[in-house]
C-alpha positions as CSV (number, residue, x, y, z in Angstrom):
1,X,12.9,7.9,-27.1
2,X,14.9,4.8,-25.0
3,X,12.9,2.1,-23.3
4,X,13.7,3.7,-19.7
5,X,12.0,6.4,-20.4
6,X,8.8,5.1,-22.1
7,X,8.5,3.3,-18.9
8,X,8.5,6.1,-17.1
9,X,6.2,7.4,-18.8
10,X,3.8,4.2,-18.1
11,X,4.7,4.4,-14.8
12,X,3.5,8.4,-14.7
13,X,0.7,7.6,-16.1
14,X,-0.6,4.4,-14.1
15,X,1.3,3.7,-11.3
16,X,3.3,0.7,-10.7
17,X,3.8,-1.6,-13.5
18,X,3.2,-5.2,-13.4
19,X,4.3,-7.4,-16.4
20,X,5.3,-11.1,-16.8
21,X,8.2,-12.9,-15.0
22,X,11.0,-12.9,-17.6
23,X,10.4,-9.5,-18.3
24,X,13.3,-6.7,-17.9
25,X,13.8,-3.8,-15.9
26,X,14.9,-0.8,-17.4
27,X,17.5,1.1,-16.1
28,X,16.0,3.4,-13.2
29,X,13.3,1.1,-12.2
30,X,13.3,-1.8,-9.4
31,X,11.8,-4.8,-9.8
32,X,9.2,-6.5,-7.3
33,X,8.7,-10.3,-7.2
34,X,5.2,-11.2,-6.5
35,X,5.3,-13.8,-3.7
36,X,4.2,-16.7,-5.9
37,X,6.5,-15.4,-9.0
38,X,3.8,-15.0,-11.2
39,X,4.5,-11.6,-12.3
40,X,7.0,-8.4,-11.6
41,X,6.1,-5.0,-10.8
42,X,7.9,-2.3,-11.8
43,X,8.5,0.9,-9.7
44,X,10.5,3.7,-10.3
45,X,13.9,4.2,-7.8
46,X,13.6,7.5,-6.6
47,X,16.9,9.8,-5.2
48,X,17.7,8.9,-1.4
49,X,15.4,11.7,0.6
50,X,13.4,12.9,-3.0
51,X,11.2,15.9,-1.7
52,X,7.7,16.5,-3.3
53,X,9.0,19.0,-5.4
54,X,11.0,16.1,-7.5
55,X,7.8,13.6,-7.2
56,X,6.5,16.3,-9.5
57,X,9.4,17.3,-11.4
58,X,9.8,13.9,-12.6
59,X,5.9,13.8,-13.3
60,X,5.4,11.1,-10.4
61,X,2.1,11.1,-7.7
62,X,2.7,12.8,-4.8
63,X,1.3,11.1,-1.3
64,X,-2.7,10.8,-1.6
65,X,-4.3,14.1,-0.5
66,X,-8.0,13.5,-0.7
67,X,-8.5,13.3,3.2
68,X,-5.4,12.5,4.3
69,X,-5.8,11.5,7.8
70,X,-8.5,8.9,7.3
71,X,-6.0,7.9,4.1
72,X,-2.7,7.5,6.5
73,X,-4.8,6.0,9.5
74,X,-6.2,3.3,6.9
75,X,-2.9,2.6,5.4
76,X,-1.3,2.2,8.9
77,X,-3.9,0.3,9.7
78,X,-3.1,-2.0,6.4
79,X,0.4,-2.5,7.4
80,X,-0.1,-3.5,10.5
81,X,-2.5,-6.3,9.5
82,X,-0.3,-7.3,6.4
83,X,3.0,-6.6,7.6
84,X,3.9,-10.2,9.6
85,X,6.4,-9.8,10.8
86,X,8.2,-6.2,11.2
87,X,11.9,-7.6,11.7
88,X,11.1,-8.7,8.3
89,X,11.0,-7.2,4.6
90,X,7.8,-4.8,4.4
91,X,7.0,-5.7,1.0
92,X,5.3,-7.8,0.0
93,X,3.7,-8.2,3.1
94,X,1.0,-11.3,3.6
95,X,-2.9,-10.8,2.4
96,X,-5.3,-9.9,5.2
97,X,-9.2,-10.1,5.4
98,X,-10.6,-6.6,5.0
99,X,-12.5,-7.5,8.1
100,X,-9.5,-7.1,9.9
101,X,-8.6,-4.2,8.6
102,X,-11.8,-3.3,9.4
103,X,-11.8,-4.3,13.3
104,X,-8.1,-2.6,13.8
105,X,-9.4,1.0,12.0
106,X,-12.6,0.7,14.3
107,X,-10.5,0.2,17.3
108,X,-8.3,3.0,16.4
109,X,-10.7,5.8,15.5
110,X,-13.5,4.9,18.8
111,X,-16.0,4.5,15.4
112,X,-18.0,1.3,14.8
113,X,-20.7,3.3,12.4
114,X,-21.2,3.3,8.5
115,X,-19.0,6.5,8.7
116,X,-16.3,4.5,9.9
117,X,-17.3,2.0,7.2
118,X,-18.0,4.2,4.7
119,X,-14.2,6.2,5.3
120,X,-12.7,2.4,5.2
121,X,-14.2,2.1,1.9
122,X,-13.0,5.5,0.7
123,X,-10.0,5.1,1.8
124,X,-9.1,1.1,0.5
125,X,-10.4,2.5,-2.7
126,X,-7.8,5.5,-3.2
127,X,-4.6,3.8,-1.9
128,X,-5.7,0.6,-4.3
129,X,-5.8,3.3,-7.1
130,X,-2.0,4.6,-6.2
131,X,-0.7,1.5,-5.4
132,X,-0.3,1.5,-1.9
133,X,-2.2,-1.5,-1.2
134,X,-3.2,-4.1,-3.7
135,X,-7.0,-4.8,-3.4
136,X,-8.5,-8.6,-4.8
137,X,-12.6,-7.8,-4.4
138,X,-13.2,-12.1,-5.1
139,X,-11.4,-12.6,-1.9
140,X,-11.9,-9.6,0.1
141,X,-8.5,-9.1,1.2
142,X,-5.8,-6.4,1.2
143,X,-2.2,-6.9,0.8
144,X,0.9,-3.9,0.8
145,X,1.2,-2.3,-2.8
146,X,4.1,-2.3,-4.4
147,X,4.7,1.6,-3.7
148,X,5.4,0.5,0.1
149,X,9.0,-1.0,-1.2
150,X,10.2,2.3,-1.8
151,X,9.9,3.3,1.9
152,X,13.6,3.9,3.4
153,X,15.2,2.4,6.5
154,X,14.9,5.2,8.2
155,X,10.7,5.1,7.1
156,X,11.0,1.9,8.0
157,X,12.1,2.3,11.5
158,X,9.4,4.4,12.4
159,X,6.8,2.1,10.5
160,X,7.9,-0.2,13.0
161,X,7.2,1.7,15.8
162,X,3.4,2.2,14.4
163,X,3.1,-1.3,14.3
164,X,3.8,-2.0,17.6
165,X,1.3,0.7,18.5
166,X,-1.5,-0.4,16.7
167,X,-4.1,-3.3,18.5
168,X,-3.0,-7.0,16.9
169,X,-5.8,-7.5,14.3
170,X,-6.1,-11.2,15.8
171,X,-7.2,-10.5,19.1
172,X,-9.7,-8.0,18.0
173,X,-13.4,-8.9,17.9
174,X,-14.2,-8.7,14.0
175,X,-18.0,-7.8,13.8
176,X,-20.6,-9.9,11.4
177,X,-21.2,-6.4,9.1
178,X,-18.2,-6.1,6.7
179,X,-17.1,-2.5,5.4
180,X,-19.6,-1.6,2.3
181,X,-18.9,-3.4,-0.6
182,X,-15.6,-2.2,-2.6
C-alpha cells in the first residue's frame, strides 16, 4: 500500500492529522501551518463541490449530526469570535475565551440557563472531536479546526455574511458563570 493512502486511512480513522514541521504531505492532502510553526496538520483535499455521498465513499465524516442545530449555531458562533478578521484567511483563525463564545451563543439563542450551558458544552465537545474547532481545556479557549480550511469561496462568502450577523463577542456582557467544565 503507498504512503498517500495509509494517510488516508489515518485520516479516516482520526480526523485531521497533526505531525512535526518538516514533515511531508502526501499526495492528496493539504498542509496547515500552525500559527506559531510548531506543527502541520494534515487534511485530505476533497473534489470541488464533493457531495455526502463521496464523504462516505472515500470513508471520510460526514457534517456532525448529533443535534445539528445547537452544533451549527455553536460553530457559527466559534467563527465569529475566532475569525478576526473576515476579509482575511478563515483558518487558522485567532484563539478566543470560551466565555465569549459563551456570551455570543447566549445572545443568539434568548437562553442564559444551564441548558444553554449545558448545549455549549455538548456542542464544543463534538466539533473538538471532528476537528472543527481545536479545544485547549488549560486555557479555556477555542480556536477554528483545521477542517474549517476546506470551506470553499463560495462557503466562504456566505460565512461572511454570518459573521456580520452575529453580536461582536467584545461588546457583549460575558457573565461570572463559565459554561460547565469541558
Amino acid at each position: 500500500m503507498d504512503e498517500t493512502a495509509l494517510w488516508w486511512a489515518r485520516v479516516r480513522a482520526a480526523g485531521p492529522a497533526k505531525v512535526q514541521l518538516g514533515s511531508r504531505a502526501p499526495r492528496g492532502m493539504a498542509r496547515l501551518i500552525e500559527p506559531d510553526a510548531s506543527a502541520v496538520w494534515l487534511l485530505p483535499e476533497l473534489p470541488e463541490g464533493a457531495r455526502p455521498d463521496v464523504l462516505d465513499e472515500l470513508g471520510l465524516p460526514a457534517p456532525i449530526s448529533d443535534r445539528p442545530n445547537e452544533t451549527a449555531r455553536v460553530l457559527a458562533v466559534c467563527v465569529r469570535c475566532c475569525w478576526a478578521d473576515p476579509a482575511g484567511p478563515l483558518w487558522p483563525g485567532a484563539p478566543a475565551p470560551l466565555e465569549h463564545a459563551a456570551a455570543v451563543f447566549r445572545a443568539i439563542t434568548l437562553r442564559e440557563d444551564e441548558l444553554s450551558d449545558s448545549a455549549l458544552t455538548g456542542a464544543v465537545r463534538r466539533l473538538a472531536a471532528s476537528g472543527w474547532l481545536l479545544w485547549h481545556p488549560a486555557t479555556r479557549t477555542i480556536r477554528l479546526g483545521p477542517r474549517t480550511a476546506s470551506w470553499n469561496p463560495l462557503q466562504l462568502s456566505t460565512l461572511r455574511e454570518l459573521w456580520r450577523s452575529l453580536p461582536d463577542p467584545q461588546a457583549l456582557t460575558v457573565s461570572d458563570s463559565p459554561p460547565d467544565a469541558l
